[in-house]
N, C-alpha and C positions, 0 to 999 in steps of 0.2 A: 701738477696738482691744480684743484680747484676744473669747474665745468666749463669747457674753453667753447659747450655752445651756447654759454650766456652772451658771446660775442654777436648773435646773431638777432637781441635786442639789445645792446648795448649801445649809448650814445658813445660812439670814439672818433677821435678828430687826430689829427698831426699837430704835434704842440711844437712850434719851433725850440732848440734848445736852448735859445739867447733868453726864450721868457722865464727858465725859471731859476735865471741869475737870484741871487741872495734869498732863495726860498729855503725852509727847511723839508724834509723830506724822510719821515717815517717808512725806512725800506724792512719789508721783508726779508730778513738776514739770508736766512736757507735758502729763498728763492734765486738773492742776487750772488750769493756763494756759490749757489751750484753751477749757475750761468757759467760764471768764470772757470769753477774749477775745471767743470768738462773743457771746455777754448784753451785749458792751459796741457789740461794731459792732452787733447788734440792735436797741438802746436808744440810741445815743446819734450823732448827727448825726456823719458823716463828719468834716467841718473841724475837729471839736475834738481828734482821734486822727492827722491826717494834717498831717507837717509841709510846709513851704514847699516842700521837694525833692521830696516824693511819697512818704517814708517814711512805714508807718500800723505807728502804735506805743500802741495802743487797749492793748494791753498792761499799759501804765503805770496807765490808769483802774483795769481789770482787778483790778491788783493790791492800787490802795489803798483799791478797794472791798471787795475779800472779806478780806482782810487783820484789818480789826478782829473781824469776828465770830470767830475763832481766838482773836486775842490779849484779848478782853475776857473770855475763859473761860479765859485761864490757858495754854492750847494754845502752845505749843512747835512751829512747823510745821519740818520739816526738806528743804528741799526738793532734791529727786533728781532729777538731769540725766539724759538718756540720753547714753550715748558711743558707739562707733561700733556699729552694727546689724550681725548676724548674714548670714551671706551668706544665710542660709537665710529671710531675712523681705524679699527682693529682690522674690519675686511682690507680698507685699502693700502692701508699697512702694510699687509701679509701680502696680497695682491704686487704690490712692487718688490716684494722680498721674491717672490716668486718667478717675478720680469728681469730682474737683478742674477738672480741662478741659472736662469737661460740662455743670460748673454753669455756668463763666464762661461759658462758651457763650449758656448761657440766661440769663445774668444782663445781657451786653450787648445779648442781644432784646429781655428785659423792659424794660432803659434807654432802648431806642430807641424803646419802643412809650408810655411813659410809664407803667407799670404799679409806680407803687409799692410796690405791698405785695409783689406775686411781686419784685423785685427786697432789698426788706427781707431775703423768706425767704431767699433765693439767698445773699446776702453774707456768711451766714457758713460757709456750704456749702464756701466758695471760699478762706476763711483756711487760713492755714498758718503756721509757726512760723519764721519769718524768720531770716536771719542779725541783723538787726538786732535782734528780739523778743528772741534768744539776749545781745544782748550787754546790751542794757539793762536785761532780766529780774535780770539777777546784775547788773549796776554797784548796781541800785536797792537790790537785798535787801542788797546790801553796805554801802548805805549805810544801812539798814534796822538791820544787826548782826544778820542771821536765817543760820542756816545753810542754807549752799548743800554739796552732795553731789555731785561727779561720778562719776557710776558707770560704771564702765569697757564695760559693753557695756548690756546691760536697764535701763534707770530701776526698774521693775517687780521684777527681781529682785533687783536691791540694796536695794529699800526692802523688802522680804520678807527679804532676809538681815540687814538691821538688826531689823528687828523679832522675825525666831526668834534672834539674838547679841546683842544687843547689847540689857544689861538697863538702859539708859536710856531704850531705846524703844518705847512700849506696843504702837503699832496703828501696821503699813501702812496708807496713804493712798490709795486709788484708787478708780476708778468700772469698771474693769474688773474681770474674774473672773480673770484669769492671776497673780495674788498665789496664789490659793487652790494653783494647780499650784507654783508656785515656793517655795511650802510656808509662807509668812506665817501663823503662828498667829489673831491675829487683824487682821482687814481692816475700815476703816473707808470707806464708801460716800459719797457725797452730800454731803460737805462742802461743796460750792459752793451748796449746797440752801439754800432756807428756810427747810425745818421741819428734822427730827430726821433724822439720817443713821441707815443700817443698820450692824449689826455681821456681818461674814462669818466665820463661826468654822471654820477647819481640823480641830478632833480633833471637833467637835462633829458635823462633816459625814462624817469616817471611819469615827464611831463608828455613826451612821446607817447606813450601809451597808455595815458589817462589811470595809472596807477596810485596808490600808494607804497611806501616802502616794505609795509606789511606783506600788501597783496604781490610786493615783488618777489618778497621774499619766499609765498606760497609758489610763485609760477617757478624759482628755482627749484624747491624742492621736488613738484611733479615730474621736472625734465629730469631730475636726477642731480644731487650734491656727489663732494667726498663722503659724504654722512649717510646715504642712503641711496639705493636704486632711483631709479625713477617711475613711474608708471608707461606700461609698456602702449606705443604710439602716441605719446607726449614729446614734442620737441619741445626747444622755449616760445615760437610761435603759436602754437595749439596751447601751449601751458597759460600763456596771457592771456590769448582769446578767452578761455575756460574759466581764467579765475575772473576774467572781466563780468563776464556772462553771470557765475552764480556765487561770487562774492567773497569767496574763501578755498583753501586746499582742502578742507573737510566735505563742503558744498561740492567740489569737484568731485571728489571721490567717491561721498554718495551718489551720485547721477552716475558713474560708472560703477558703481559696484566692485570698487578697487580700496584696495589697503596700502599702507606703506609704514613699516614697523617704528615704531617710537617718533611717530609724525608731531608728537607736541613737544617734545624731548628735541629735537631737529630745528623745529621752528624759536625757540626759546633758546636756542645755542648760537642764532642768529641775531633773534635779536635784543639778549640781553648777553652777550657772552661773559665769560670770564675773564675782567681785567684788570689793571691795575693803573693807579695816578701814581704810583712812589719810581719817578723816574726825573732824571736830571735831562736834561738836553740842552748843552753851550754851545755857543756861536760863534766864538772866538776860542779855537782850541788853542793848547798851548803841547805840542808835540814834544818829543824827547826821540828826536830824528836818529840821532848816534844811538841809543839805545835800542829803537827800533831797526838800523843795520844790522846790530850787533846780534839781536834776539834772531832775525831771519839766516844769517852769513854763517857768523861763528857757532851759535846752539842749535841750529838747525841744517845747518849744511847746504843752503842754498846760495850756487856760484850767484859771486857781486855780479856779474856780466847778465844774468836773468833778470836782475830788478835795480839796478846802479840809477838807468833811465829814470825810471820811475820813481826812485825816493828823489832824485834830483829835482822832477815834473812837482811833487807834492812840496818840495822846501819853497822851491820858485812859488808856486801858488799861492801857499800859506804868507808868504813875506808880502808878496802882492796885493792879496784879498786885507792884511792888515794895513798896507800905505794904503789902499783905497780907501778906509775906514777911516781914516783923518783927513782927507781931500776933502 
């Protein structure tokens, strides 16, 4: 999700990981959800993520794997639901429903043909964010003591409007570019990464190209949002240049004699969206570890030997990050 050729004005830098010790971090839930779940159905044998009934709740791996590298840096993750979607992102909706039916397609070829490894790649092609992924995701975090965010419409832009309000919170969390439009000061990339995530900086990337946030937000929508097409032979280069030149995405579109459906409707989704301040976010959790074993092992059927590591990784952490707090 989100227009990955906003990268191509984008101020991005390599942020060492050590710098955003005791930050907190406004993550895009669904985004850094999906990361993992795909790396875990990729990585890890079916039967261990899928219970007795046919629910695959790899999810739960997901979580208690990426989970400590956050928490053994001090990281504060705050994680942001989306709520309900915009009429106006109905195409790409459908669009990925439609990407989704043609993996499976080809994923139950590859099964019939015996073709392991094409059916590996497929598998996560074909994930999707379940009713049940949604209920478990939060029972666990809750019993985690992490903050959970529901954001009344965008995930994306309430974790961008916590981050430009709300001075508890350093860096948005995403691997999309549509923070930078929704106006996220600074944007934190790759967290589900190995190495060292990127820093996405807003006034760094205005100042670049003699913008406002406004007129940033015009050169996205020419190139093309989730929310809209783009105008055709508009990249985000030509889309800068253009809005520089005559001042606005309406100014552009007159001079080419081009339209783009609900262009005020698009631009006001930007930059007023829909959000909310009614959110907690602690810094000092207070976890219910044996609980959270219990919710993933015994009520969900995921072998201790997939995540034992990892709640281990997150008690070490949590104990540590509090002795630090009195040093």
């Amino acid at each position: 999700m989100g227009n990955a050729s906003l990268r191509d004005i984008a101020v991005i830098e390599t942020l060492p990981f050590e710098d955003l010790r005791g930050s907190v971090v406004a993550i895009d839930a669904h985004n850094w959800l999906y990361k993992y779940l795909t790396t875990t159905v990729k990585f890890t044998d079916s039967a261990a993520y899928t219970t007795d009934d046919g629910e695959e709740v790899a999810n739960l791996i997901g979580i208690i794997q990426g989970l400590p590298k956050l928490l053994e840096a001090d990281i504060t993750p705050a994680f942001v639901f989306d709520g309900t979607p915009t009429d106006l992102k109905a195409d790409e909706i459908e669009s990925r429903r439609e990407d989704r039916q043609r993996a499976q397609e080809r994923l139950e070829d590859a099964r019939q043909r015996g073709d392991r490894m094409a059916a590996a790649r497929l598998e996560s092609r074909v994930q999707r964010l379940t009713p049940v992924i949604h209920e478990t995701t939060r029972e666990l975090l809750a019993h985690l003591d992490l903050p959970v965010v529901e954001a009344p419409a965008e995930g994306e832009a309430q974790a961008a409007h916590m981050a430009r309000h709300d001075p508890l919170v350093d860096y948005a969390g995403s691997d999309d570019y549509d923070t930078l439009l929704f106006g996220a000061p600074r944007t934190v990339r790759g967290l589900t990464s190995s190495g060292d995530p990127e820093l996405m900086e807003l006034e760094a990337t205005l100042d670049r190209h003699g913008l406002t946030w406004e007129e940033l937000v015009d050169a996205g929508i020419l190139a093309g949002t989730d929310f809209n097409e783009g105008v055709t032979g508009i990249g985000p280069t030509t889309a800068v240049k253009e809005v520089a030149e005559h001042g606005d995405v309406f100014a552009v579109l007159a001079t080419r004699d081009a339209s783009i459906p609900h262009v005020e409707r698009i631009r006001e989704l930007f930059l007023s969206p829909d959000v909310t301040d009614e959110y907690t976010v602690t810094t000092d959790p207070d976890p219910d570890l044996e609980r959270a074993r219990e919710y993933v092992t015994a009520e969900w059927g995921v072998p201790a030997s997939e995540v034992d590591r990892g709640f281990d990784r997150i008690e070490s952490a949590l104990v540590q990050t509090g002795l630090d707090r009195w040093t």
